[in-house]
N, C-alpha and C positions, 0 to 999 in steps of 0.2 A: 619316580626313581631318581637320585642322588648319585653322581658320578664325582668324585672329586681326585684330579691329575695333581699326586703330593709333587711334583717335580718331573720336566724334561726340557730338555733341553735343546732341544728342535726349531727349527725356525718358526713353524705351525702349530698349531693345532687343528687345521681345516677337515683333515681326514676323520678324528674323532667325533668335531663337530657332524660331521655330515651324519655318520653312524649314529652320533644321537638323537638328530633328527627325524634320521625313520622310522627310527623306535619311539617317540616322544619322550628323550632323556634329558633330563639337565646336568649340561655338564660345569664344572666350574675349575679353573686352572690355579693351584698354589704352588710356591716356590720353597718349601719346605726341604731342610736339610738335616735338622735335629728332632727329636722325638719329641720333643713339645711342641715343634712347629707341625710335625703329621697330626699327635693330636689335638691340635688346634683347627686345624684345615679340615679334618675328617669328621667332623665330632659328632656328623648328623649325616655320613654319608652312607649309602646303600651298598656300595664300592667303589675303590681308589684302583688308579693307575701309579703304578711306583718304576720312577727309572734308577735313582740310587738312593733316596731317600730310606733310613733304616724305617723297617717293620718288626718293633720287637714283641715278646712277652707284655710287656710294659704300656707298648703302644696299644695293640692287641685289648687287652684287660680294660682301658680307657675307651674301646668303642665298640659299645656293646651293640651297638644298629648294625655295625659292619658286617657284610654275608659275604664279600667277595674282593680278591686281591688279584691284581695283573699287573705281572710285572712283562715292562718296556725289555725283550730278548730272551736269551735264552736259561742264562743263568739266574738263581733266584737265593744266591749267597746273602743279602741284604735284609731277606725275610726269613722271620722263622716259622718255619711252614710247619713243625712240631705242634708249638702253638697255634699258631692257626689253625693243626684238625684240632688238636684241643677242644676249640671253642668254636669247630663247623664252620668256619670260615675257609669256603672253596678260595685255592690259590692256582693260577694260570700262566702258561707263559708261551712263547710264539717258538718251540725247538727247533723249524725249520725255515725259518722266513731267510735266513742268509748264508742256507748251506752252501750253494752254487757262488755267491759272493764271498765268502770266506774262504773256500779253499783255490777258489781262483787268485783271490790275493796272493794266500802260499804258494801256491807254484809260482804265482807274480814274483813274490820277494826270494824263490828258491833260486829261479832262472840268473835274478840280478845278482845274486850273489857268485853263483858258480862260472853267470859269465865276467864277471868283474862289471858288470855293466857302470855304476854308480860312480865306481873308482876312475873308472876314464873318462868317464864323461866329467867329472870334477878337472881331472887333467887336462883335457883339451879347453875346459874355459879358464886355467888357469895358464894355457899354450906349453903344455907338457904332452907330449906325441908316443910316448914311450909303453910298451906294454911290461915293464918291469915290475911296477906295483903291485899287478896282478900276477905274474907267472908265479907258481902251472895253471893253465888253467886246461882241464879233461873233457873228450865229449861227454855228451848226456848220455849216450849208451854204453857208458864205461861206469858210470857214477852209479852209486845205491841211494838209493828217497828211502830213511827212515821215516816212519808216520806212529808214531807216540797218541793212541787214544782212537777206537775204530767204530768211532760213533757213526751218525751221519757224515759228517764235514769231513771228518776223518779218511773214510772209505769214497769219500767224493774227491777230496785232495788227492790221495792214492791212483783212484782209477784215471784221472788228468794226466798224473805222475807216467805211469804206467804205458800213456798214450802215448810221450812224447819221449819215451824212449828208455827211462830210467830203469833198472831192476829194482824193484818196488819190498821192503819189509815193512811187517808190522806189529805192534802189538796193542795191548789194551794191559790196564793196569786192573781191571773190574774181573777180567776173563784170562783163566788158563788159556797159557796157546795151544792153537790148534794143529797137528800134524801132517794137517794135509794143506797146501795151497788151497787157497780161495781165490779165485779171479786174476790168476796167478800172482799172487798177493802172498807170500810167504809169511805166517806166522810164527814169532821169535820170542823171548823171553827181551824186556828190559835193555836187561845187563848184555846181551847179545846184541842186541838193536844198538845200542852205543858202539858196540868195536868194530860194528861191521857199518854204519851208514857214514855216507859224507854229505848227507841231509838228515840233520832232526828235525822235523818238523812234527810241534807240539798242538795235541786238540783233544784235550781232557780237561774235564770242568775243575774248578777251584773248592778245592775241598780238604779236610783232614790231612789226607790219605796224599793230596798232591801238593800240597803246599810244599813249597821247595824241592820239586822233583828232583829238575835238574839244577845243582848243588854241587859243591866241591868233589863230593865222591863220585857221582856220576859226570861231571865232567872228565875227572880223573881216567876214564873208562873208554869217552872216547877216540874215533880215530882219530890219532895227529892231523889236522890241519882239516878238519870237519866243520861246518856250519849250519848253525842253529837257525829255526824261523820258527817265531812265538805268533801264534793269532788267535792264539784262548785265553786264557788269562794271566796278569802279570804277575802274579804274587805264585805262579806256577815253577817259577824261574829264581834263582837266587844273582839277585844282579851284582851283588860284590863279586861273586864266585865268576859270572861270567865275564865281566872286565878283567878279571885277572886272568880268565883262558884265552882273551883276546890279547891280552900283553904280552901273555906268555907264546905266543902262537900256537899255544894247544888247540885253540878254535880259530879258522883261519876268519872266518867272517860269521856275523850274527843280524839277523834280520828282525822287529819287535816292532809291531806293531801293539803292543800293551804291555803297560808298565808296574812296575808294583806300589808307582803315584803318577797318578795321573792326575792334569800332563806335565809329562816328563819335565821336571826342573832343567834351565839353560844351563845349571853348574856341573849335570848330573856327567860322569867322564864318559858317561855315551855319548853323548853331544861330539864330542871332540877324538874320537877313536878313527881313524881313517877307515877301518874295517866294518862300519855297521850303515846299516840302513835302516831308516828310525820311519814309522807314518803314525799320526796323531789315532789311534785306534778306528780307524776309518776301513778295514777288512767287510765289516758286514754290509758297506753302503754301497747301495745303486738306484734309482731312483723307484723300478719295479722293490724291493725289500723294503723299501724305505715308506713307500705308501701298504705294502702286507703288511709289515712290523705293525703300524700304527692302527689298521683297522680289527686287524684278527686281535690285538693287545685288549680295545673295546669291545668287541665282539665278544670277549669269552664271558668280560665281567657283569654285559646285560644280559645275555644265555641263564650266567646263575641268577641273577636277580630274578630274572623273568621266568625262573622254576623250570628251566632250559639245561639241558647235559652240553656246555660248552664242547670246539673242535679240540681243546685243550685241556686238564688238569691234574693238579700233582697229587690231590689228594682227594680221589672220588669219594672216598669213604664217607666224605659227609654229605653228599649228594642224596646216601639211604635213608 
């Protein structure tokens, strides 16, 4: 069995190694970022591990050995999984390995925001003593945590949320809301969720449907002097739209831990917004996620190889 890693970007590979070892896998690591370079790299493999490298149609049709695809996290925008049942090629991916680290970021980057944390700690190394930048700033039992998407991460962010004090809404863009509280978790519409939170906090996958969610119109909607924390995807966000609700002070602060180029350009006018708090997409990382990511990622794709029902995949259907 044929393992071939089109691209990651990791400091290792030791964890994959180890796994293919138990199994007696070869695994072999390429740096592949264009569709001739996947199928170049793949051309004889059994399955690939893909962290952003594309898997198209195209790639797809060029490897016909290929039975199994695992993609490095949770989203799997990169691959076309269409094609892939197409052509019974099981595709895999790890949905939970950084729930607990993902929304602990959010609340990380909600807190900093709401307490100005960022903004004075700039100020005191720059010997500015002043809490001016920041005022107002409101307890946490005063505040509402909007949570936009109530997947796992979502309802994991939430229930943190919830703990430390917040009045917690939510909604999901996939699901009618629902009537009744959940975990006292009030479920809202959207358009509701924008006028009432002074947290949005976004964690819906990148898709059709969310590409530019939150966008001029939806900005538009919400509360005066509300902030945003992105830790799902960047292209979720319309970042012209939101620089100009930070200029305008429609959004008092923005937290973004992902961008819709990554990484973030030096010229990009987030850089230089006194109101945002930027981390290099680093939400999913802890050292425990970091070594599950990597072994469950291999794990699922010797599972199929090895005529095995993997702990993960998107599309069983060609498992029958």
């Amino acid at each position: 069995m044929r393992i071939v890693i089109t691209d990651c970007d990791h400091e290792t590979i030791e964890e994959e190694l180890d796994v293919a070892a138990e199994h007696g896998v070869e695994v072999v690591q390429a740096r592949c970022r264009s569709e001739d370079e996947v199928i170049e790299a793949a051309r004889d493999a059994d399955g690939i591990l893909v962290q952003y490298a594309p898997v198209t149609d195209r790639v797809l049709e060029a490897l016909p050995r290929l039975r199994a695809i695992g993609r490095y996290g949770v989203g799997v925008d990169t691959v076309d999984v269409d094609a892939a049942t197409a052509r019974r090629v099981a595709v895999s991916n790890v949905p939970d390995y950084g729930t607990e680290d993902v929304s602990d970021h959010a609340v990380a980057l909600a807190l900093a925001l709401v307490r100005g944390v960022v903004q004075l700690d700039r100020g005191v190394r720059a010997g500015e003593h002043a809490l001016t930048p920041v005022k107002p700033l409101h307890r946490v039992k005063e505040l509402v945590f909007g949570v936009v998407g109530m997947g796992r991460i979502g309802t994991a962010t939430a229930a943190k949320a919830r703990a430390l004090g917040f009045t917690v809404i939510g909604c999901d863009p996939h699901v009618p809301p629902r009537t009744e509280a959940e975990e006292g978790i009030e479920a809202v519409e959207f358009g509701a969720l924008l006028e009432r939170a002074d947290i949005v906090s976004l964690h819906v996958p990148l898709e059709a449907s969310t590409h530019h969610l939150v966008d001029d119109a939806a900005l538009s909607r919400t509360k005066e002097g509300a902030v945003l924390v992105n830790t799902c995807r960047g292209g979720v966000v319309d970042t012209a739209a939101v620089v100009r609700a930070l200029r305008s002070g429609r959004l008092k602060g923005a937290a973004l831990d992902v961008f819709e180029q990554e990484p973030l350009p030096l010229d990009s006018p987030l850089v230089d917004l006194p109101n945002t708090v930027l981390t290099p997409h680093a939400a999913w990382y802890s050292e425990e996620s970091y070594s599950e990511l990597k072994r469950r990622t291999i794990e699922n794709v010797v599972d199929v190889c090895a005529g095995r029902t993997p702990r993960n995949i998107l599309n069983p259907e060609v498992l029958s």
